[in-house]
C-alpha positions, 0 to 999 in steps of 0.5 A: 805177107807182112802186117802189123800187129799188137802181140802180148810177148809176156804177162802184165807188160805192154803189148808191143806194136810190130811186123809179124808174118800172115800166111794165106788161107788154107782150106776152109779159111779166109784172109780179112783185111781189118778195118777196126778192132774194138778193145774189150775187157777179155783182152785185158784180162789176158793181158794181165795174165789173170786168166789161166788159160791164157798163152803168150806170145800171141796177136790179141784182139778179138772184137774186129770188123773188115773185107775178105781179101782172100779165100781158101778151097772150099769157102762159099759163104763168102768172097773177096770184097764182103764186109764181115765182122769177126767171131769168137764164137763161131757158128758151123751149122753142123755140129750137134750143138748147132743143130739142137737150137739149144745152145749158140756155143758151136763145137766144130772148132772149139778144142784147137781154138781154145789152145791158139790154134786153127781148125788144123791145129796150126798158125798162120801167124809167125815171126821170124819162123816162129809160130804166133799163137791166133787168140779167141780164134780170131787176132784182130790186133793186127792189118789183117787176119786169117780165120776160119769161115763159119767165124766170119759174119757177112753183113751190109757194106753201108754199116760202118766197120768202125762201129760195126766191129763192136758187134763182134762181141760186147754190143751183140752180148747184150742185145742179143740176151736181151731178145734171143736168150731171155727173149724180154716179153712187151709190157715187162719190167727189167733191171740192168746190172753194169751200164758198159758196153754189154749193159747198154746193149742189154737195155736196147734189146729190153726195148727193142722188146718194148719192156714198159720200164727197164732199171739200170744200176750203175755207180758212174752217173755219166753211164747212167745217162747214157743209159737213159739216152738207150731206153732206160727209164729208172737210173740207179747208182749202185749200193747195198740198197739197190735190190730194195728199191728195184723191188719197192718199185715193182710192186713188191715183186722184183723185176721180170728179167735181170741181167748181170753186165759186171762180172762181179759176183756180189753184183750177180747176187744181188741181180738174182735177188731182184728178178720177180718172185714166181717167174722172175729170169736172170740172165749172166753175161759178165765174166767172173774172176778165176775161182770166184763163187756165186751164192744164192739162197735156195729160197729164191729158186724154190720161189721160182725165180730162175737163172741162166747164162749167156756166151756171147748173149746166146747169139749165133754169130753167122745168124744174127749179127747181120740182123742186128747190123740192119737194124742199127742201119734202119735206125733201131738203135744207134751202133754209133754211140757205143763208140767214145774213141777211136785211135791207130793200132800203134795206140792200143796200150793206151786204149786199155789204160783209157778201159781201166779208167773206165774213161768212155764205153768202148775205144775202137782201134782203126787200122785202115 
């Protein structure tokens, strides 16, 4: 079939809008009509050619929500008419990784997803004969899509796939580490680093914990309103002296839980810096650059604080984004707001200039 797509033909250039050919599913596969498509940093910066392990040319877009149209053999997880969100991060339920309860980073089909490839180390994607590389497993640039079943997540048919697609990633990063990886106790202190789209998140999951007064830190004072308007109670723009005055204002402490939504690694520092001496938990969701350090005095460990990471804030796609899907549908948090525009696929160059002005939190590409 036919569709139309954003591919990145080269490094640091426009991606360009076209027709491109879709081949059905095989087994174990599904063909998703896509509905929305969320633009977040990680396509940016392969578009930018930053990433190393990035490839060309290929369908970018990874944040995507839409209906099963088509399944191959063997697929009965779902079927023709589900709403599903797409997953990067996929969750087959079978693999060592799945089933230790340790870890959401699934490895049934990481190695051949990693290269731009489906499981069978083929595309469905082409162009004039030419293979079209699928990235993050996923291309949700694009009309349509064909991924693998254990990436796909079912969820409710009320929740809007305009809003819902922003679960594919940057929305379920923070709520998610925020209930599941730091797992935020009632009656805790928490301090956010970043107030974008994983920061937000990140501060409704704190409450969602009921945690008594959660601190975000952030340079944009718009951000930090909205912040507010999400559960935080202490609104901090951003500077030398932040860790200071999260620490002052914790009794001398510092707080329970940290999380750092920035990718900046002098912002990570100072996120491990304020999590509470004896048993503080910072938590690490933003992507550092290429061959970028972190540095923490050994002092802090020794004094219990601890740190960790979190893909995809520890979530497990198949598992909790439809949790979270009713959630936001019983009115828990609002999926809506995260979204400041919205606009055709034909746009999506513009929607990356609007993310490097850091104009609105997420803009979301409509396709149907």
């Amino acid at each position: 079939m036919k569709i139309r797509a954003a591919v990145l033909e080269e490094f640091g250039k426009p991606l360009v809008v076209q027709d491109v050919d879709l081949a059905p599913p095989r087994a174990g596969e599904v063909l998703v009509r896509l509905h929305a498509c969320g633009v977040c940093h990680t396509d940016l910066y392969t578009q930018s050619g930053v990433d190393s392990s990035g490839y060309a040319p290929t369908v970018l877009g990874h944040e995507g929500a839409g209906v099963v149209e088509a399944v191959g053999e063997g697929v009965t997880s779902v079927q023709p008419g589900d709403h599903v969100v797409t997953l990067f991060s996929p969750e087959c339920r079978a693999c060592v990784h799945c089933v230790s309860g340790k870890t959401n980073i699934c490895l049934a089909i990481r190695e051949q997803q990693n290269r731009g490839y489906l499981p069978d180390g083929t595309t469905r994607l082409s162009r004039d004969g030419e293979p079209l590389r699928h990235f993050m497993g996923t291309s949700t640039f694009a009309e349509a899509t064909v991924m693998p079943e254990i990436a796909l997540a079912k969820i409710h048919p009320d929740a809007p796939l305009t809003s819902a697609c922003t679960l594919a990633c940057g929305a379920t990063t923070g709520i998610a580490a925020a209930l599941w990886k730091a797992e935020v106790e009632p009656g805790s202190t928490v301090a956010v680093f970043g107030a974008g789209m994983v920061g937000l998140g990140a501060v409704v999951g704190a409450r969602l914990r009921d945690a008594s007064r959660i601190f975000v830190v952030d340079p944009s004072r718009e951000r930090l309103e909205l912040a507010r308007r999400y559960g935080a109670t202490d609104l901090l723009e951003a500077g030398d002296d932040v860790v200071a005055r999260i620490v002052e204002a914790t009794g001398g402490f510092g707080a329970d839980y940290t999380f750092e939504a920035t990718g900046r690694v002098n912002v990570m520092g100072q996120a491990v810096e304020a999590a509470r001496m004896g048993w503080g938990l910072c938590t690490l969701l933003g992507v550092a650059g290429k061959g970028e350090k972190l540095e923490i005095v050994p002092r802090l460990l020794i004094t219990g604080r601890r740190v960790q990471g979190g893909s995809f804030g520890g979530a497990k796609g198949r598992t909790h984004v439809p949790q979270l899907v009713e959630m936001a549908l019983r009115g828990e948090f609002d999926l809506d707001g995260f979204v400041s525009h919205r606009m055709p696929l034909e746009d999506v160059n513009h929607a990356f200039e609007l993310m490097e002005r850091q104009d609105g939190i997420r803009t979301v590409l409509v396709m149907q």
